[in-house]
N, C-alpha and C positions, 0 to 999 in steps of 0.2 A: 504494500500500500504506500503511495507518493504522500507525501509531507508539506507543506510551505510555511514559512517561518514570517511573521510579520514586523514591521520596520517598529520600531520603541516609539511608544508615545505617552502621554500623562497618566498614572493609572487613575481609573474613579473613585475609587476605595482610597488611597493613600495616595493622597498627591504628592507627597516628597519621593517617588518613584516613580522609576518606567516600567510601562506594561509591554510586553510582547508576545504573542499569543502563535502556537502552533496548530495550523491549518490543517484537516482531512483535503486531500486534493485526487481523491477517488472519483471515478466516475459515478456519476448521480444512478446507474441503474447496482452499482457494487455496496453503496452506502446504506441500505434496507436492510442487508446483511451483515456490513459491519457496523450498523449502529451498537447491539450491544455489545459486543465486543470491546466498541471506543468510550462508551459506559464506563464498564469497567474498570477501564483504562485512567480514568476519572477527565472524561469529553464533557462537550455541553453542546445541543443544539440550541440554535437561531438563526430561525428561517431553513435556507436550505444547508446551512454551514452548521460542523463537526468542528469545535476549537477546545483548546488550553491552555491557562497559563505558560509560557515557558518563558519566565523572566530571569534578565543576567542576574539582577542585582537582590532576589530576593524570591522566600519561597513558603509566605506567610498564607495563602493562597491555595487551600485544599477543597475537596471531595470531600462533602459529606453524606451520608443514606442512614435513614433510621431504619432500623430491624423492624420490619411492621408485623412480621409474626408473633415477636414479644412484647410489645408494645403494652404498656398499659397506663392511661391518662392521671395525671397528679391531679389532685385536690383543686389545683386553678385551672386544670386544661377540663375537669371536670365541670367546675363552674362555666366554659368558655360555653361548653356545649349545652348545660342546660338554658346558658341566655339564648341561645339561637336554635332554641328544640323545636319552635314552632315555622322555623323554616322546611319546604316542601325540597328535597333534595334528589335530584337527579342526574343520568350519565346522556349526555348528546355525542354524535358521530358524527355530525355537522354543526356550522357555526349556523347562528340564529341572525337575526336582522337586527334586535337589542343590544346584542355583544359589544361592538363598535362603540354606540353611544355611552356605556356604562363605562369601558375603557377610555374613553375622552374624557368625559366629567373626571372620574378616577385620576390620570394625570393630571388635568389641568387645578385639579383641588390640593392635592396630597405630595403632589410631585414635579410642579415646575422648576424646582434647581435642578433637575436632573436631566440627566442626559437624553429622554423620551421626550422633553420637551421640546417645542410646541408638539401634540399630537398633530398624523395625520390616517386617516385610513390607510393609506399608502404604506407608511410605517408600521403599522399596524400587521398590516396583511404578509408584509417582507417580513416581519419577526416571527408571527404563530404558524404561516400557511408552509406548507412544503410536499413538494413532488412526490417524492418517495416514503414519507412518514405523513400518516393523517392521526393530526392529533385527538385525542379525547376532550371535552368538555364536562366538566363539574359543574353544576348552577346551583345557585341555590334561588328560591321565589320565596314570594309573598304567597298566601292562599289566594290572592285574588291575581296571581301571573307574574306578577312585577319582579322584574329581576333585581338581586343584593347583591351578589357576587358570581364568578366565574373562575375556576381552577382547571387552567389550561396545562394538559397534564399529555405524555406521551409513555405508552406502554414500548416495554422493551424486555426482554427474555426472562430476567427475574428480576422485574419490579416498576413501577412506574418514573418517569422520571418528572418531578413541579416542576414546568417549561415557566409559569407565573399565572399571578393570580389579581385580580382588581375586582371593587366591592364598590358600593354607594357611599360617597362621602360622610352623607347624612346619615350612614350606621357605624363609622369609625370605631366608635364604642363598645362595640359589640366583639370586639377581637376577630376579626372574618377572617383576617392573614391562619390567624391558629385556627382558624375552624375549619378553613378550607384545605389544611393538611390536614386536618384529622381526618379529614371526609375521604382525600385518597390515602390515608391509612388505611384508612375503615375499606375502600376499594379496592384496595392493593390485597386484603386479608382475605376477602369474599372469592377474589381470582385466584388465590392460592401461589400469589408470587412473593415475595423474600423480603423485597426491600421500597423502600420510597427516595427517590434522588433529590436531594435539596441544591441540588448546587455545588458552589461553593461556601467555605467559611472562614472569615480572616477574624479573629477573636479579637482586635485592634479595631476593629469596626462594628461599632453599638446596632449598626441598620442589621445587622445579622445574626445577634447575636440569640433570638431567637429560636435558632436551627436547634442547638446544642439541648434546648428545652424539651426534644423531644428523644427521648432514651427509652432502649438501648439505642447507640448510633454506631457505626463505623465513619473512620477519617484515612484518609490517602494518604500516607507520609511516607515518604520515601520510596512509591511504586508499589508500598505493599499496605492493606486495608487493617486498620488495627482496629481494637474493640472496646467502648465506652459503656460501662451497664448505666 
């Protein structure tokens, strides 16, 4: 499998570093097949692109996946889910015409310093959509339809991986970020696969600190997957 290495630029997590990221450069009909493979490997899809960390100068920057077969929710991830028990929850195969919208307000409320800003459909469609992998949808409603949130999620040999997740500004409060991993927990359990992919995790950066909150987890370090009870 071909490789490409990308030029240093600011990282977004730690600006006093360079980020440099290592490219899948497979052809798009090989990439279905080594998706989980490059999982493992601790990869991350966006859009039609396989990448990783490969920075000179630093290697704060791992592969997280919580065991979801052993999972079992703390005292506050329990409270998270009885605030939001009256959410109607389901799994889509296709994107909805709401999606979109929900994801605009969502940035443009919760996330204009960042790098997703200004939304555009466009953007939007280049980050979740992709040829060869058709992602999964997590939604959660209102009883009367209204969409809260969406957990854009992609299945991969043993376990799902959270591609991202955006919620109604107007329920912030309600913890949706944690609810909507619990949901592909809870998803990832019913399918009988191993693991849920959070990404990465830089412990130096508060926005993520999150992940670790859900144990048992494994983390990447050094090529080899170690274990967090």
């Amino acid at each position: 499998m071909k490789f490409g290495l990308t030029q240093q630029f600011t990282c977004n997590y730690l600006p006093e570093y360079k980020e440099q990221l290592i490219v899948s450069m497979a052809p798009s009909e090989e990439l279905s097949d080594a998706y989980s493979q490059l999982m493992h490997a601790g990869f991350r899809r966006s859009g039609e692109q396989l990448y990783r960390p490969q920075c000179p100068s630093c290697d704060r920057c791992q592969s997280i996946r919580v065991v979801s077969k052993c999972f079992t929710p703390t005292k506050s991830q329990k409270r998270v889910l009885n605030k939001n028990r009256d959410w109607l929850v389901r799994v889509s195969e296709h994107e909805r015409d709401d999606y979109y919208p929900l994801y605009e307000r969502y940035i443009e409320a919760l996330h204009a310093d960042g790098s997703m800003y200004p939304p555009s459909y466009e953007q939007y469609r280049n980050f979740v959509r992709c040829q060869w992998q058709q992602p999964i949808f997590i939604e959660a409603r209102k009883s009367d339809g209204t969409l809260i949130a969406v957990a854009v999620t992609d299945k991969v040999k043993d376990g799902l991986s959270a591609l991202y997740t955006y919620y109604s500004p107007e329920y912030e409060k309600y913890s949706l970020g944690k609810f909507m991993i619990m949901q592909q927990i809870e998803k990832s359990q019913a399918m009988g696969l191993q693991f849920v992919y959070l990404g990465f995790q830089i412990d130096e950066c508060r926005k993520m600190n999150y992940k670790t909150a859900f144990r048992p987890f494994q983390r990447l370090i050094n090529d080899m997957w170690q274990s967090f009870p």
